[in-house]
C-alpha positions as CSV (number, residue, x, y, z in Angstrom):
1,X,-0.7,21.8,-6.8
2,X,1.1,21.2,-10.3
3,X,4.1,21.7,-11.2
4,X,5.6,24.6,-13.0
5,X,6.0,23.0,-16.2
6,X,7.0,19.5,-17.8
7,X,8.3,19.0,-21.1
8,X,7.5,15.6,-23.2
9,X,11.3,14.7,-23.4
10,X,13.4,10.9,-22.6
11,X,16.4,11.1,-21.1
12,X,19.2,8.3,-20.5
13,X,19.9,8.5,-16.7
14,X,17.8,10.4,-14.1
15,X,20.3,13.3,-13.4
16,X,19.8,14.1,-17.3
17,X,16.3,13.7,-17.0
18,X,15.7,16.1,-14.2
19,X,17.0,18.9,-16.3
20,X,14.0,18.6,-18.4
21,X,11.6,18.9,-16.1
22,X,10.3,21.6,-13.3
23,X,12.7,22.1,-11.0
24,X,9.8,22.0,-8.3
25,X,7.1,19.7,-8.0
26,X,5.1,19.3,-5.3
27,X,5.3,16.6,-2.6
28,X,2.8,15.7,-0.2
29,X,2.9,13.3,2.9
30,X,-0.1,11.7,4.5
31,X,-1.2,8.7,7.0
32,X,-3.3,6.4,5.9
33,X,-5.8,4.0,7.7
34,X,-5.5,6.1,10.9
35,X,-7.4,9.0,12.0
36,X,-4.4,11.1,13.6
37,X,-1.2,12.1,12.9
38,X,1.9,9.4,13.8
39,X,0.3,6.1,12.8
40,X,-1.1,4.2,10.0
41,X,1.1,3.8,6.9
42,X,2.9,7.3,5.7
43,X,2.9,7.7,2.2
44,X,4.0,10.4,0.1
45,X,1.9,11.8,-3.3
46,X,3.0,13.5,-6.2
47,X,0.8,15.1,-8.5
48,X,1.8,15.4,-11.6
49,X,0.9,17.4,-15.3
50,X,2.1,13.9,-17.2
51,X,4.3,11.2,-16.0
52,X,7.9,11.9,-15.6
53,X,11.0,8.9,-16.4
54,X,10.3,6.1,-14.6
55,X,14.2,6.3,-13.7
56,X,13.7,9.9,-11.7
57,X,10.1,8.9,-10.1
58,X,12.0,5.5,-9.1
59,X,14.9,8.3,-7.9
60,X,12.5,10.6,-6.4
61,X,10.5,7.2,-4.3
62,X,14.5,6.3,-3.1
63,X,15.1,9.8,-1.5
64,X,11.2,9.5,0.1
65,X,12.7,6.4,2.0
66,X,8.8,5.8,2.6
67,X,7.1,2.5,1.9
68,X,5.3,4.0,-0.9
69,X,5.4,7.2,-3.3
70,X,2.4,7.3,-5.5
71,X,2.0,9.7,-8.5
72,X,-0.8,10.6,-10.3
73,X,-1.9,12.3,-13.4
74,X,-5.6,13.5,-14.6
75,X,-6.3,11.5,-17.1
76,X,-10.0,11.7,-19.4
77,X,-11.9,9.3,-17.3
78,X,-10.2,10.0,-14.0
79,X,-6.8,9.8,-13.2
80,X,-3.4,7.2,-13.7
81,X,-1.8,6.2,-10.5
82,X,1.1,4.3,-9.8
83,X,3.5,3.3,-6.8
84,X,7.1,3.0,-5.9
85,X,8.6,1.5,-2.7
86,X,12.5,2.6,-2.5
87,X,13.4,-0.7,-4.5
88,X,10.9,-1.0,-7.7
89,X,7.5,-0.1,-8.8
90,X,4.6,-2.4,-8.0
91,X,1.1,-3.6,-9.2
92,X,-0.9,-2.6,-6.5
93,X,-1.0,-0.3,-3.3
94,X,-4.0,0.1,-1.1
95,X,-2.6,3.0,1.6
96,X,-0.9,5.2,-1.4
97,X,-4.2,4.5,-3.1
98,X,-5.8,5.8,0.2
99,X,-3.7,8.8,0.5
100,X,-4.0,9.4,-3.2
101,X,-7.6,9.6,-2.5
102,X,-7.8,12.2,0.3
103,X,-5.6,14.7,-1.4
104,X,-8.2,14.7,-4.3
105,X,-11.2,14.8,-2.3
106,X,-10.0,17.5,0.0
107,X,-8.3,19.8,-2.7
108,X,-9.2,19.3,-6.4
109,X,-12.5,17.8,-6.0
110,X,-14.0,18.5,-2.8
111,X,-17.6,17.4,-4.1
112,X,-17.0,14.3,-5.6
113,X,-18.2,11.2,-3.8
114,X,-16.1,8.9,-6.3
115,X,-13.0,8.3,-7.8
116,X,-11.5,6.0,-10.6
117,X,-7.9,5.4,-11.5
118,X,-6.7,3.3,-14.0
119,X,-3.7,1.1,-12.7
120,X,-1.5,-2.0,-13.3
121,X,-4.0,-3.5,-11.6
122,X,-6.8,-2.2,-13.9
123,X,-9.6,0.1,-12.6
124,X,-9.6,0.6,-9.0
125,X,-12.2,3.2,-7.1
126,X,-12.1,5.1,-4.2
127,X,-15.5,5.7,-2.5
128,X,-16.0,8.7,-0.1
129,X,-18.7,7.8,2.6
130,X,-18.6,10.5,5.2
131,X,-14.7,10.2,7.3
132,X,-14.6,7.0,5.6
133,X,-12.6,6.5,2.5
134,X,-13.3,2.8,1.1
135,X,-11.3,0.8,-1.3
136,X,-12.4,-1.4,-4.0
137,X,-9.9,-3.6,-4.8
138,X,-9.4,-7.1,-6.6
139,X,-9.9,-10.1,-4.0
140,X,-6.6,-12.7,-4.2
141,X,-7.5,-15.6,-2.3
142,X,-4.7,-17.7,-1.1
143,X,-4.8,-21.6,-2.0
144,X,-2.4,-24.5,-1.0
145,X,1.4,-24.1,-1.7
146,X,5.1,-25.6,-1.5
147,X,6.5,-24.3,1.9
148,X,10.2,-23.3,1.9
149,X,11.6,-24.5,4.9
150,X,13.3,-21.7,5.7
151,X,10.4,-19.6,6.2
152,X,10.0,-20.6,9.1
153,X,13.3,-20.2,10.4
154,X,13.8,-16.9,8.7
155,X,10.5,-15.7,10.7
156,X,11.7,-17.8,14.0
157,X,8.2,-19.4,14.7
158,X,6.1,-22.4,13.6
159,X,3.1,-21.5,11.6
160,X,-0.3,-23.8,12.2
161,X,-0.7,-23.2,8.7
162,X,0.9,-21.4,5.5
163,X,-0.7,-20.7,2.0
164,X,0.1,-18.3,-0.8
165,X,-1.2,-15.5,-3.4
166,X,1.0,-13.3,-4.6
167,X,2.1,-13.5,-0.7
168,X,2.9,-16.1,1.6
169,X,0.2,-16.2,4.1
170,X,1.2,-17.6,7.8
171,X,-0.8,-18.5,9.8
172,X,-0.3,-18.4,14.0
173,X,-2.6,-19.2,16.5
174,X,-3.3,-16.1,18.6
175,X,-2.3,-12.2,18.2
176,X,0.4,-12.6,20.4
177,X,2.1,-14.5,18.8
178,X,1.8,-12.4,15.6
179,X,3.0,-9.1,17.9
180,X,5.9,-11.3,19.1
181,X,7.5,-11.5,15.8
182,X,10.7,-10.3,15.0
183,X,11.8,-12.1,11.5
184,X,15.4,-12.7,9.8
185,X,14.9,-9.7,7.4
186,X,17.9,-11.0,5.1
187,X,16.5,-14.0,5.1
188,X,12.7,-13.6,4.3
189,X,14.4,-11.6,1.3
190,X,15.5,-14.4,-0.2
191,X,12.3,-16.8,-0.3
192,X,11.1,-17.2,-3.6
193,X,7.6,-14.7,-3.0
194,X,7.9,-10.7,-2.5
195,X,6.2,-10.4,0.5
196,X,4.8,-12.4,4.0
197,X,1.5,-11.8,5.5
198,X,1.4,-13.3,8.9
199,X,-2.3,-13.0,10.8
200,X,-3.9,-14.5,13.9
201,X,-7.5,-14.2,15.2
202,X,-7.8,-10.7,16.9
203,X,-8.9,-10.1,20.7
204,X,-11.0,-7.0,20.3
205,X,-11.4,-7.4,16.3
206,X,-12.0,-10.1,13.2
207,X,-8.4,-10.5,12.7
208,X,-4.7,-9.2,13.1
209,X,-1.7,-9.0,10.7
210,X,1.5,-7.7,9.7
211,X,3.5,-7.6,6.3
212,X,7.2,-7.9,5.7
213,X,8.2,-7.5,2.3
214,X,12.2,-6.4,2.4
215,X,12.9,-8.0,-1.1
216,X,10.4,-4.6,-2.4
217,X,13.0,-2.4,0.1
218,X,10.0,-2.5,2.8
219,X,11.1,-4.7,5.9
220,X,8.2,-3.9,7.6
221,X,4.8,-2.0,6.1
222,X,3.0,-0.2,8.9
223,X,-0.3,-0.8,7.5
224,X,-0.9,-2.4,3.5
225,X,-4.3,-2.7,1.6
226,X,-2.7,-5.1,-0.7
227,X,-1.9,-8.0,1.4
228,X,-6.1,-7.7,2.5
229,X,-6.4,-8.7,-0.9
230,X,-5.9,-12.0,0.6
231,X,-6.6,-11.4,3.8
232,X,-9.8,-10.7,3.6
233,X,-11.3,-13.5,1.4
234,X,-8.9,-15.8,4.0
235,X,-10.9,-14.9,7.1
236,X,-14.4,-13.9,5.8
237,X,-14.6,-18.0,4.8
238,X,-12.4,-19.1,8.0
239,X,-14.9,-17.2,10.4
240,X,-18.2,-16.9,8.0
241,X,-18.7,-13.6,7.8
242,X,-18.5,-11.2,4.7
243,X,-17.9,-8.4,7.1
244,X,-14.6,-7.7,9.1
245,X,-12.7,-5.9,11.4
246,X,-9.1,-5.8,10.7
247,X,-5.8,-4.4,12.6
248,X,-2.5,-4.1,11.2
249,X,-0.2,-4.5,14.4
250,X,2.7,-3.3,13.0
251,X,4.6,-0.4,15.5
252,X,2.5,2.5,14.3
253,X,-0.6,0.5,13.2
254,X,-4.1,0.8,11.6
255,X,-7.6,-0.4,11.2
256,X,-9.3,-1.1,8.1
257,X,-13.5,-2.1,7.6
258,X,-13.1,-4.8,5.4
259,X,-15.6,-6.5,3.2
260,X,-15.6,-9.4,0.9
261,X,-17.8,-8.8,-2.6
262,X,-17.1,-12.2,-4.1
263,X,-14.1,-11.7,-6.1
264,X,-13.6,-8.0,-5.1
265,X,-12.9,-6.4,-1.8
266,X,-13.8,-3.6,0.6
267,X,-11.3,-1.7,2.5
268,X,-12.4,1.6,4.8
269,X,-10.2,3.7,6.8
270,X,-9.3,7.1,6.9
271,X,-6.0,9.1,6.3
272,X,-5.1,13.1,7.6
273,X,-2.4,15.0,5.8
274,X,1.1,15.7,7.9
275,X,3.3,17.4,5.5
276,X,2.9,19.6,2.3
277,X,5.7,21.2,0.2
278,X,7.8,21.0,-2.9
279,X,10.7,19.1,-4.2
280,X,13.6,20.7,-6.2
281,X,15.3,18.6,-8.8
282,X,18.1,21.5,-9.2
């Protein structure tokens, strides 16, 4: 599970800094918010003795290709966690958070019930009840907002309504609608937020979405706890209810059990390992 050995040592470019460090490390690859292999959101973990150059865990994300890497280090009052798409690092990341989650649980602490990990977001935990992994996570509300005229074009639909977080949040009238979509990528890049949730109402649950955010090197993200952030505090007041059923309708797809706790949230789902190995830096 750790590597062989990892030296306390800067370097100026990654291929320098890989030198200094174990030439294997492990890697591992799971799916979040799903319950079998092929869907959810894949994301690969990396855990780690201490943290390595930003440059060569921003290297190591790139050569993943996956939406998120997340690496980890035990820390005295639980563990450090953070997340790279392809592109940059980022704040926050519910699935790698998820996946994070069920390597610990299932191989370095198979009896805790709870987990902490101290982020750029702050403290986020990671509660084990039965299957069910659940999130606790900041809530972000969206709130009126400027809207770019070319977000509509760039996702080739009219939105009923549009508000923002750290996200745009569109707004279409019915999950078709939202499955339909098949946006400008080059030109949802250039709007002047990271990312676009789009949602509907759901047929057979609370509400449906989908996440586009190629400006962080992720076009599409199968299934993202961060944009429920938002998400969930948006519907919970839209339909009345503090307790939700969500679906990411993205090609591989997930389902969360959401919750609103005034200004925190409650995200559930579950996540199976598909791949295990190690990485050589020779």
């Amino acid at each position: 599970m750790r590597p062989d050995s990892v030296t306390d040592l800067s370097a100026n470019s990654t291929e320098q800094a890989a030198l200094h460090f174990a030439k294997r490390l492990p890697l591992f690859q799971i799916d979040a918010f799903i319950s079998q292999l092929f869907g959810g959101n894949p994301a690969a973990v990396m855990p780690l003795d201490a943290w390595l150059p930003d440059p060569l865990m921003q290297a190591i994300a790139a050569e993943n290709n996956l939406s998120e890497t997340a690496f980890f280090v035990r820390e005295i009052e639980g563990y450090g966690l953070r997340w790279f798409t392809p592109a940059l690092e980022v704040e926050l990341c519910g699935h790698a958070t998820l996946a994070t989650a069920h390597l610990i649980f299932s191989r370095l602490e198979p009896d805790a019930t709870r987990l902490r990990f101290s982020t750029r977001s702050g403290w986020l935990e990671v509660i084990r009840r039965g299957e069910l992994l659940e999130l606790d996570f900041p809530a972000r509300p969206p709130g009126p907002c400027d809207v770019p005229p070319e977000l509509a074009r760039a996702l080739g639909c009219t939105p009923t309504e549009v508000l923002a977080a750290r996200d745009y949040l569109v707004v279409l009238e019915d999950e078709a609608a939202v499955r339909s979509l098949d946006p400008d990528m080059t030109e949802l890049s250039r709007l002047d937020r990271s990312a676009v949730i789009v949602t509907a109402p759901g047929r057979t649950c609370d509400f449906v979405s989908r996440f586009f955010a190629p400006a962080k090197g992720v076009p599409e993200d199968p299934v993202t706890g961060s944009s429920h952030c938002t998400l969930i505090p948006f519907w919970a007041e839209r339909l009345g209810k503090t307790r939700l059923l969500a679906r990411q309708v993205s090609a591989r797809g997930g389902e969360l059990q959401c919750e609103l706790r005034g200004d925190r949230v409650g995200m559930a789902g579950r996540a199976v390992l598909y791949l295990e190995g190690f990485i050589h830096l020779s």
